[in-house]
VOPAGU-2260 file (C-alpha; in pm, 1 decimal, decimal comma):
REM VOPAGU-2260
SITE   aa  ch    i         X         Y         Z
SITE  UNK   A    0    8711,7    7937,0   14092,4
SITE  UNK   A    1    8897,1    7856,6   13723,7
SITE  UNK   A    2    9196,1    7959,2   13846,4
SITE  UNK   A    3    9403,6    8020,1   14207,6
SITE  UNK   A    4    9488,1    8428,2   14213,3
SITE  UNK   A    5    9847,2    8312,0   14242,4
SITE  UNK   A    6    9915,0    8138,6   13898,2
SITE  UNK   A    7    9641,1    8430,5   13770,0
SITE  UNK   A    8    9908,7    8710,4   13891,6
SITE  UNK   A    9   10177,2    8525,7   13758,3
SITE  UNK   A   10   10002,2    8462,1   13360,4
SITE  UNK   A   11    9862,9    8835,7   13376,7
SITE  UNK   A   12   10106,6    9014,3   13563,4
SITE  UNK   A   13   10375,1    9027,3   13397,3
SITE  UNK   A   14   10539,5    9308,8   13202,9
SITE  UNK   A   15   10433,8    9212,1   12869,2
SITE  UNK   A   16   10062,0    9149,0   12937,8
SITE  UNK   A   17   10034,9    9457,9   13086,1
SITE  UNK   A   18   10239,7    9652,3   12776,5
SITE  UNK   A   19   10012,4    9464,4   12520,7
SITE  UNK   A   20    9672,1    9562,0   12714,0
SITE  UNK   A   21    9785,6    9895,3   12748,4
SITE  UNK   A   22    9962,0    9947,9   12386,5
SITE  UNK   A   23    9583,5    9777,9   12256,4
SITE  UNK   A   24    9431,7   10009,6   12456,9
SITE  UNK   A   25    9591,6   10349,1   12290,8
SITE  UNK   A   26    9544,3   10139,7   11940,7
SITE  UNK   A   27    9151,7   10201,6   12001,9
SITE  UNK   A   28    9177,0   10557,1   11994,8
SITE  UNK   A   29    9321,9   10544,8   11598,7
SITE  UNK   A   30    9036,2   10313,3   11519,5
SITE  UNK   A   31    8802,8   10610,0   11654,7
SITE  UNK   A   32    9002,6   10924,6   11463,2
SITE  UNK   A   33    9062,4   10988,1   11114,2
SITE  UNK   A   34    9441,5   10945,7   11177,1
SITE  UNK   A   35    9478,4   10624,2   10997,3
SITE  UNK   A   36    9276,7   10717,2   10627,1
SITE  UNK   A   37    9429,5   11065,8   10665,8
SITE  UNK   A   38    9784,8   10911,2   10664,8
SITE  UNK   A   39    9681,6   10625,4   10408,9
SITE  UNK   A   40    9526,3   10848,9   10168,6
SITE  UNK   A   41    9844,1   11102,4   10221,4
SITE  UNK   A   42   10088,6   10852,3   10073,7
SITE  UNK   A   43    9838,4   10694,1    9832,8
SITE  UNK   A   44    9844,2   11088,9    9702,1
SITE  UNK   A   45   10228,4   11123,6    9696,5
SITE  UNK   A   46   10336,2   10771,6    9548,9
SITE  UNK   A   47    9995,0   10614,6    9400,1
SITE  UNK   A   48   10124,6   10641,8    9062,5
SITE  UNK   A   49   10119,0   10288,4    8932,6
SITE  UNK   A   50    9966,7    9995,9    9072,4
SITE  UNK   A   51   10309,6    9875,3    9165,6
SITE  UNK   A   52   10367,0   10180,3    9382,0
SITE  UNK   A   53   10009,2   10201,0    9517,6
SITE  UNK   A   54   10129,3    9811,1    9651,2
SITE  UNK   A   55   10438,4    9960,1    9830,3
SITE  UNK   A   56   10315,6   10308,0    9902,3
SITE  UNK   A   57   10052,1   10053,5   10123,6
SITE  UNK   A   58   10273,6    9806,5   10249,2
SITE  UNK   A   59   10475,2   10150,0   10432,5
SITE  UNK   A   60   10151,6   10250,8   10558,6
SITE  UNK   A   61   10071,4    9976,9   10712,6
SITE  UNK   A   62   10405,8    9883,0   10845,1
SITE  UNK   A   63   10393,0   10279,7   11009,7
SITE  UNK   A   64   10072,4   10202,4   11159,3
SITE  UNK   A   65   10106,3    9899,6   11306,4
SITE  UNK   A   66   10427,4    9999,6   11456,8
SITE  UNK   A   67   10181,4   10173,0   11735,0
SITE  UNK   A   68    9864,2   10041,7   11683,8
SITE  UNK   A   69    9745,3    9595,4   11728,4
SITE  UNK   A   70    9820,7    9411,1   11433,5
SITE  UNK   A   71    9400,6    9363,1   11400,3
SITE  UNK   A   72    9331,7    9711,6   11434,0
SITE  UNK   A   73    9611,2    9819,0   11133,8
SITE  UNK   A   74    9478,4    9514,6   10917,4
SITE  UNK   A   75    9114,0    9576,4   10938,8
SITE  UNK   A   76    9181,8    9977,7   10876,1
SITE  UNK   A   77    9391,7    9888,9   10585,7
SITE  UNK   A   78    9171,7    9616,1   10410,8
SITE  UNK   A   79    8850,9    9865,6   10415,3
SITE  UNK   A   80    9100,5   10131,4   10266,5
SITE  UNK   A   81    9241,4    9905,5   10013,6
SITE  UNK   A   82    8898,4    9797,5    9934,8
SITE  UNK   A   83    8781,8   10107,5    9822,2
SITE  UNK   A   84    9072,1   10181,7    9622,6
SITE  UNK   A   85    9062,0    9817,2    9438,7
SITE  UNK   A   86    8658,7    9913,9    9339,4
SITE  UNK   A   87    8821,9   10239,8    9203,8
SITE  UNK   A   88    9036,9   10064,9    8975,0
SITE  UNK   A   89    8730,2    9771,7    8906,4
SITE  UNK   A   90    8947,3    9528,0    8913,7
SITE  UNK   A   91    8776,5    9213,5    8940,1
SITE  UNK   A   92    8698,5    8987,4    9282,1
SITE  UNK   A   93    8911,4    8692,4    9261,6
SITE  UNK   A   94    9130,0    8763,8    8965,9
SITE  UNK   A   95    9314,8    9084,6    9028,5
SITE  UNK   A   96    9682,8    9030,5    9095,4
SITE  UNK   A   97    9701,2    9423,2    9269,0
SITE  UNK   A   98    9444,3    9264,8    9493,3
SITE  UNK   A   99    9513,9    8976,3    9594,0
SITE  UNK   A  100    9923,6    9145,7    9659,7
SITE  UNK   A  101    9744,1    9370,2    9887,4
SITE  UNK   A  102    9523,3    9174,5   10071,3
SITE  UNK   A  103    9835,8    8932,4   10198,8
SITE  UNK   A  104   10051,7    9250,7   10241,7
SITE  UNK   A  105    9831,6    9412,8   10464,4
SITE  UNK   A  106    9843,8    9151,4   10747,1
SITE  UNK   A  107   10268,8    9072,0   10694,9
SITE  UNK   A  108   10347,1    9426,3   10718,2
SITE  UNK   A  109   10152,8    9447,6   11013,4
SITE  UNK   A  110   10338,6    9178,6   11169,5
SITE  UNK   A  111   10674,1    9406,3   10982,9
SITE  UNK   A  112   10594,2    9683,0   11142,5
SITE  UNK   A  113   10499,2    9575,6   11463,3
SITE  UNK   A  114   10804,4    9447,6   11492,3
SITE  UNK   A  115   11027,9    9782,3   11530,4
SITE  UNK   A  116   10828,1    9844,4   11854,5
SITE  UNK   A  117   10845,3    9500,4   12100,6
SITE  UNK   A  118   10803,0    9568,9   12484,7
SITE  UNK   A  119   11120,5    9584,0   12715,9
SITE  UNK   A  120   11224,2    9213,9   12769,6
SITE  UNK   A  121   11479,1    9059,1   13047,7
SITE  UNK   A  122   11656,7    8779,4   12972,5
SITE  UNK   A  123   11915,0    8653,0   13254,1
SITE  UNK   A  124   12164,7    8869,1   13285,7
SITE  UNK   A  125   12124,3    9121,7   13003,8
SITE  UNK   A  126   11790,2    9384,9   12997,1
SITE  UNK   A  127   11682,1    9512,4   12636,9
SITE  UNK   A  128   11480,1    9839,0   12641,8
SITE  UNK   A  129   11233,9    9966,0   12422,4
SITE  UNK   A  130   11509,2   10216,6   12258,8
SITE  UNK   A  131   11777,1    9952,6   12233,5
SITE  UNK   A  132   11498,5    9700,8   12054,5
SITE  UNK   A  133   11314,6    9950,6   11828,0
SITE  UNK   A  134   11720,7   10046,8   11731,3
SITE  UNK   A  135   11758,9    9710,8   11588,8
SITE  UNK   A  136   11378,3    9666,0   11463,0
SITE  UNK   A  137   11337,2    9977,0   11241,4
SITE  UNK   A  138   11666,6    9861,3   11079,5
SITE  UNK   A  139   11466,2    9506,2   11000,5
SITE  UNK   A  140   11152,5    9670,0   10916,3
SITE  UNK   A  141   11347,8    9856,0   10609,7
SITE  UNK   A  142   11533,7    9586,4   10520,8
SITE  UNK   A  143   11217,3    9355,8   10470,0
SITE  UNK   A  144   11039,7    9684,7   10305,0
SITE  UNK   A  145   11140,8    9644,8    9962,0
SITE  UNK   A  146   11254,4    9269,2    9903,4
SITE  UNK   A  147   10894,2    9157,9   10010,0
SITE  UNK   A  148   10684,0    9420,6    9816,8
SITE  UNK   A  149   10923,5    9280,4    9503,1
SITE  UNK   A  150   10819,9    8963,6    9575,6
SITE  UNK   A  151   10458,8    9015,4    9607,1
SITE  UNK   A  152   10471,2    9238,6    9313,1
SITE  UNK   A  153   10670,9    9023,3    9071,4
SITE  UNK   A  154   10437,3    8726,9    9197,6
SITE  UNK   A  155   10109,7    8873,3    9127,4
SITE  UNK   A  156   10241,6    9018,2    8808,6
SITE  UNK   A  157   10121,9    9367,4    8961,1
SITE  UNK   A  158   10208,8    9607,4    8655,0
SITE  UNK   A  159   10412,1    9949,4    8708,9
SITE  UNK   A  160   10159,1   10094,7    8474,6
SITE  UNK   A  161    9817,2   10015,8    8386,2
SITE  UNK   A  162    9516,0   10219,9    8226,8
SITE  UNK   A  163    9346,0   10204,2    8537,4
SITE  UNK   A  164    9543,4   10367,1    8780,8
SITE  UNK   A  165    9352,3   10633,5    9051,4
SITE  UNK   A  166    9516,1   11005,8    8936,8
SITE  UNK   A  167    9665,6   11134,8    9241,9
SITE  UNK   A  168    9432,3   11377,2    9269,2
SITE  UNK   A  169    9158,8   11117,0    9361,8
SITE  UNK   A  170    9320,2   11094,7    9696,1
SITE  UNK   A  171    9371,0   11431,6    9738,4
SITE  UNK   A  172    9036,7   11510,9    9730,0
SITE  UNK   A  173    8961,2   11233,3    9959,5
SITE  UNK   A  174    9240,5   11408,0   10203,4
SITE  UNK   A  175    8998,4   11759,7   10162,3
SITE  UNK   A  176    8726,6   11533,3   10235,9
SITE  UNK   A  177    8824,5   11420,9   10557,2
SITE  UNK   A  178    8844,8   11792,4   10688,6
SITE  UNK   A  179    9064,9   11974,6   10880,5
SITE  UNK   A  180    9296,4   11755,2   11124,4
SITE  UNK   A  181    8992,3   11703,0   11436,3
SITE  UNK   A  182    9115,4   11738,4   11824,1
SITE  UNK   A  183    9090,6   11397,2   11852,0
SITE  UNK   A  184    9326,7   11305,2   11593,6
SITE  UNK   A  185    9599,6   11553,6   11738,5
SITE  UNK   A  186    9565,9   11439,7   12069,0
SITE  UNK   A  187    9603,6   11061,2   11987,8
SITE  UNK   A  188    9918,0   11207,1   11776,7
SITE  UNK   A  189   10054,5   11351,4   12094,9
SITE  UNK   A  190    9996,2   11089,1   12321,7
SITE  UNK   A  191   10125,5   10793,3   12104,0
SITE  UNK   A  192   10486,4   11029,3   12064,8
SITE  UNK   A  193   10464,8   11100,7   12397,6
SITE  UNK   A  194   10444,7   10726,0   12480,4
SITE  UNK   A  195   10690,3   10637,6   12246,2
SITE  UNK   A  196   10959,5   10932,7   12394,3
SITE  UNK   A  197   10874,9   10853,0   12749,0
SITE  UNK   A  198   10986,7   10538,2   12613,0
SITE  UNK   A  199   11264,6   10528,4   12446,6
SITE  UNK   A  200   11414,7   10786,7   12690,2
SITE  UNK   A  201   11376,2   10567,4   12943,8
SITE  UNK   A  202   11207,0   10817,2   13170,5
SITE  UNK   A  203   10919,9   10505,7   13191,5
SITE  UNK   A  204   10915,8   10185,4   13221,0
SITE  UNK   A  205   10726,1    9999,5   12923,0
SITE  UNK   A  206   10456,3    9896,8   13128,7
SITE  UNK   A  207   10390,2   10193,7   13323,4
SITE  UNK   A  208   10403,2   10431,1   13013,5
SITE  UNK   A  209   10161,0   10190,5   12775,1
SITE  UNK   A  210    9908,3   10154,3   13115,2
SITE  UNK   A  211    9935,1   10583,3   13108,6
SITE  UNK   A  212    9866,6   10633,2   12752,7
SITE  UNK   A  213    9663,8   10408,5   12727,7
SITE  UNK   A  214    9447,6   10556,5   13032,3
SITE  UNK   A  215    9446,9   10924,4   12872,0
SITE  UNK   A  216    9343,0   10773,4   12538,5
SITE  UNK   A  217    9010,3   10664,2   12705,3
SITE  UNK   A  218    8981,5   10999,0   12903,8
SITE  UNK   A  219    8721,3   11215,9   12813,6
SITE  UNK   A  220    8838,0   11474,9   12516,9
């Protein structure tokens, strides 16, 4: 009795309701997997030499992630990540510039990133698909990449080298921690490219293919 079905159907059933729910939906199934500190810690190992590069190296991540995950899901991963790797380097609540650079990077390059990967829209006469959108996106994503982490950086006065840095190897041992890549992890892989191609290809419409995925992501493994 709140609202009449019709102007329900017509709030809820549109296209983009339906890609968000179903898009959030396949998000969930990172949150549950490994996938997202596995892929963190991997380019925290490869360019985690300097706090200035740990800054950027998780300002990629996150843009990456969020390109197929919610915006809350990537920025609540990230932060606890981030976290972890601040208390490594003790640098101190409130005052650290590396910090406080991460902490409003986390939730702009998950707005960056989520960017590249906007639901098919229809505008009068002229229909944008996933493939033509993510064509122009990606290109936006990169060009933001490196102009806000200077920013950020030069801002906060985060250093390019500092006594304090995490050797790489810290997160490489965190990457043997985690294990072997788990079933669950590799299936949320497949489905999230197979969502994507399906996609991009065109072989699905947005909706249908982000209601799908989303569906097998809360299937039994």
């Amino acid at each position: 009795g709140l609202i009449p079905v019709s102007d329900f159907q017509t709030k809820f059933g549109t296209s983009s309701f339906l890609t968000m729910f179903g898009m959030m939906t396949v998000s969930q199934g990172a949150t549950h997997t490994n996938i997202t500190r596995r892929l963190a810690f991997f380019f925290l190992y490869k360019f985690g030499r300097s706090p200035a590069l740990i800054l950027l190296a998780v300002c990629i991540v996150t843009g990456i992630v969020s390109a197929f995950c919610s915006n809350l899901a990537t920025t609540v991963v990230m932060s606890s990540i981030c976290i972890g790797i601040l208390i490594e380097l003790n640098e101190e609540k409130g005052k650290s510039g590396l910090g406080k650079a991460m902490m409003l990077c986390i939730p702009i390059f998950s707005m960056v990133g989520g960017v590249t990967s906007l639901e098919e829209a229809t505008g009068g006469a002229c229909t944008i698909t996933y493939g033509q959108w993510a064509a122009v996106g990606i290109i936006c994503a990169l060009a933001l990449t490196i102009p806000t982490w200077f920013i950020y950086k030069t801002y906060f006065k985060v250093p390019h080298k500092s006594e304090k840095v995490i050797e790489p190897e810290y997160f490489k041992e965190k990457l043997i921690a985690l294990g072997p890549m788990a079933g669950s992890e590799l299936r949320w892989i497949i489905t999230v490219a197979l969502m994507v191609g399906t996609m991009v290809a065109g072989v699905l419409t947005t909706p249908v293919a982000s209601l799908l995925f989303g569906f097998i992501t809360i299937c039994p493994i």
